[in-house]
C-alpha positions in Angstrom: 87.6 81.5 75.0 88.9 84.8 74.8 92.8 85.6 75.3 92.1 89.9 75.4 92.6 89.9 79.5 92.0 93.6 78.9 91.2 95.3 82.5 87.2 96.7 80.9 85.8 98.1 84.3 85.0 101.1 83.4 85.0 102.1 87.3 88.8 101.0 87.0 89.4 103.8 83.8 90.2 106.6 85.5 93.1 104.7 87.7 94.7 103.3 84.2 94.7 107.1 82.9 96.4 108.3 86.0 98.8 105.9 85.8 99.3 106.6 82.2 100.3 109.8 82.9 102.2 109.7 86.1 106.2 109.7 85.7 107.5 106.3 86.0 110.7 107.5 88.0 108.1 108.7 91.0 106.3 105.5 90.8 109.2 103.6 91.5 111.0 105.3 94.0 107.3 105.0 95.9 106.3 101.7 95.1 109.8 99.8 94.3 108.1 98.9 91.2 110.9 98.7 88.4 110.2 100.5 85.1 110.6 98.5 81.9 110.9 100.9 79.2 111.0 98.6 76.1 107.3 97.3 77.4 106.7 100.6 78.8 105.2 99.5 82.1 105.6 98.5 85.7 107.0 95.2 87.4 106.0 94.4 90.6 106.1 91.8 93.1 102.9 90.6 94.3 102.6 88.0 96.9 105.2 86.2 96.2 105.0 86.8 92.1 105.9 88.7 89.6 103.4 90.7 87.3 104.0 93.6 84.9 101.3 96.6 84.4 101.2 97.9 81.3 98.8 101.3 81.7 98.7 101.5 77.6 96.9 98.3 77.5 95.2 98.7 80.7 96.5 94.7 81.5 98.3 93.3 84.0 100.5 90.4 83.2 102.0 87.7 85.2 105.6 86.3 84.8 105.8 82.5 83.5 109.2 81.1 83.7 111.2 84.0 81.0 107.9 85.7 80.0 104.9 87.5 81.1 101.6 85.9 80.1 98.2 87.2 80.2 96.2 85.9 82.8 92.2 86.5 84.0 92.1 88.9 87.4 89.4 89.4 89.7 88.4 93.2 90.0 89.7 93.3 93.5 93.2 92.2 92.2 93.3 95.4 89.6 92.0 98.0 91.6 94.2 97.2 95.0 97.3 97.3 92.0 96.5 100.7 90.7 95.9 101.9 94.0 99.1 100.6 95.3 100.6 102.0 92.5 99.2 105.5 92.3 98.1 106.0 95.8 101.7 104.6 97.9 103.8 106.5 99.7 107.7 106.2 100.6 109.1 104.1 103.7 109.1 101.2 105.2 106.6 99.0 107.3 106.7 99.5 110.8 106.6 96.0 111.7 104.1 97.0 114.1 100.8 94.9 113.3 97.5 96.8 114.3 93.6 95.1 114.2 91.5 97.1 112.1 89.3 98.9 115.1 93.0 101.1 115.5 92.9 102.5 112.3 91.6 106.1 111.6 87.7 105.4 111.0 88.4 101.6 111.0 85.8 101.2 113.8 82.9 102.6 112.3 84.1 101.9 108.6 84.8 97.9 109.2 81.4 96.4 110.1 77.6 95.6 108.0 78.9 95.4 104.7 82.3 96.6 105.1 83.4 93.6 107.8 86.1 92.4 106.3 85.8 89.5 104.3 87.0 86.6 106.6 84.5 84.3 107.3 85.1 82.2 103.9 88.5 81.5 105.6 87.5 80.8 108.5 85.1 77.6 107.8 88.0 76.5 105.3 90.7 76.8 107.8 88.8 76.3 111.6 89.6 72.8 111.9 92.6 72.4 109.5 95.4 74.9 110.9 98.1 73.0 108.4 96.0 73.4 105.4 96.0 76.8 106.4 99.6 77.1 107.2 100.8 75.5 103.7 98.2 78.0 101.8 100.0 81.1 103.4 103.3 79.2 102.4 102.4 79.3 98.8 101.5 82.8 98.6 105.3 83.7 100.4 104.0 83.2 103.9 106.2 83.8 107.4 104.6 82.6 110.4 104.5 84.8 113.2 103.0 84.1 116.9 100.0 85.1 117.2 96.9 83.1 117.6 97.1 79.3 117.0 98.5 80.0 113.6 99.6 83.6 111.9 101.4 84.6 108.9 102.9 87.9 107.5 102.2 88.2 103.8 104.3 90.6 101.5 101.5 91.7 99.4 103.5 94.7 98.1 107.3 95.7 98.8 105.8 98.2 101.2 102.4 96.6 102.8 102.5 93.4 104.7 99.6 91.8 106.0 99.1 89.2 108.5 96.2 86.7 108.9 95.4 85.4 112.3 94.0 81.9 113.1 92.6 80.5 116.0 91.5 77.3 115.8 88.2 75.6 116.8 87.7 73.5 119.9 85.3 72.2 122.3 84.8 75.3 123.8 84.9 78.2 121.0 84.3 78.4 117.5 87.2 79.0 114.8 87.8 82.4 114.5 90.0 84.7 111.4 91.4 88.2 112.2 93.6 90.2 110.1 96.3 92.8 111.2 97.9 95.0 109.7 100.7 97.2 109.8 100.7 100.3 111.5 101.6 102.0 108.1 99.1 100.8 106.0 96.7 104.1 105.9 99.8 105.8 104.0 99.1 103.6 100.9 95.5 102.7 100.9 92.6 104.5 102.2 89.7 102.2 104.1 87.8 100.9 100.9 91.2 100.1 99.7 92.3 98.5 102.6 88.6 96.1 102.1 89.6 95.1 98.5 93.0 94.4 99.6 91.8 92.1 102.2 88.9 90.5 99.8 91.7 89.9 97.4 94.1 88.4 99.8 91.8 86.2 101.0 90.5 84.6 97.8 94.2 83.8 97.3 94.5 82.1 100.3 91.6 80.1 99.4 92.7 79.7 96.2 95.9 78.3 97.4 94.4 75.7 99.7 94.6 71.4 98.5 92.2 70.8 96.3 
């Protein structure tokens, strides 16, 4: 088995040289990344984790205890990173959650192939609301009241998200929405906003009982 966790997407290369030659000081006072200049690269929390980017290496890699390890990524988990990283802008969140049909394009954007990934989730979680509820724990979860279930999610220090479950019944089916807040279009554009929530997801369902 290979240990070279090496970021190879060649789509992804142009974001690593950006990053390479952006100056860490404006990174940071966008992102609240910290700058570690012996490794020369970028720690950042990440759903309730800690991971280092290194743009020399084009790796991210995830803290272990002391250390930071190399670990095996999805695509979606490096590309919502560098965007976060290149593309973020200074402030804080709103804490005003909004669906995706009030963002700027999100109506017309968010459907076909483009509907946000949810429906995974949704047969996971319809009839099991706790399973769901101690998934979102693990990734640094708060619960909030909406639907039968809802957590915020601190996927970067400034972008929250918050998945929305409503759980099936006699009547209705189970049904998965996910809000955002109302700042969210300063850091990501819409196809960035898609990855994050393909990513997101997969975590939740990664985080589920086995």
């Amino acid at each position: 088995m290979t240990t070279d966790h090496q970021d190879k997407k060649t789509t992804h290369a142009i974001y690593w040289e950006a990053l390479g030659k952006s100056h860490p000081e404006e990174i940071c006072q966008r992102t609240e990344a910290i700058y570690d200049e012996l490794r020369r690269g970028y720690v950042l929390p990440i759903l309730n984790q800690s991971y280092m980017i290194l743009p020399e290496e084009q790796k991210i890699l995830l803290r272990s205890g002391e250390a930071f390890e190399e670990e095996h990524f999805r695509d979606n988990f490096y590309l919502m990173v560098l965007l976060y990283l290149l593309n973020a802008k200074g402030g804080k969140p709103a804490n005003n959650w909004i669906g995706e049909k009030e963002l700027t394009g999100g109506v017309t954007f968010f459907r076909g192939p483009h509907a946000l990934p949810v429906e995974e989730i949704r047969q996971t979680f319809g009839k099991d609301a706790e399973g769901f509820s101690r998934a979102a724990i693990r990734l640094g979860g708060v619960e909030i009241l909406f639907g039968d279930k809802a957590f915020a999610l601190t996927v970067f220090p400034r972008v929250p998200l918050a998945y929305v479950l409503w759980k099936e019944d006699q009547e209705f089916p189970a049904r998965v929405t996910v809000l955002f807040d109302a700042t969210i279009q300063k850091h990501f554009s819409l196809d960035g906003i898609w990855c994050l929530v393909a990513e997101v997801g997969q975590r939740l369902l990664d985080a589920r009982e086995r």
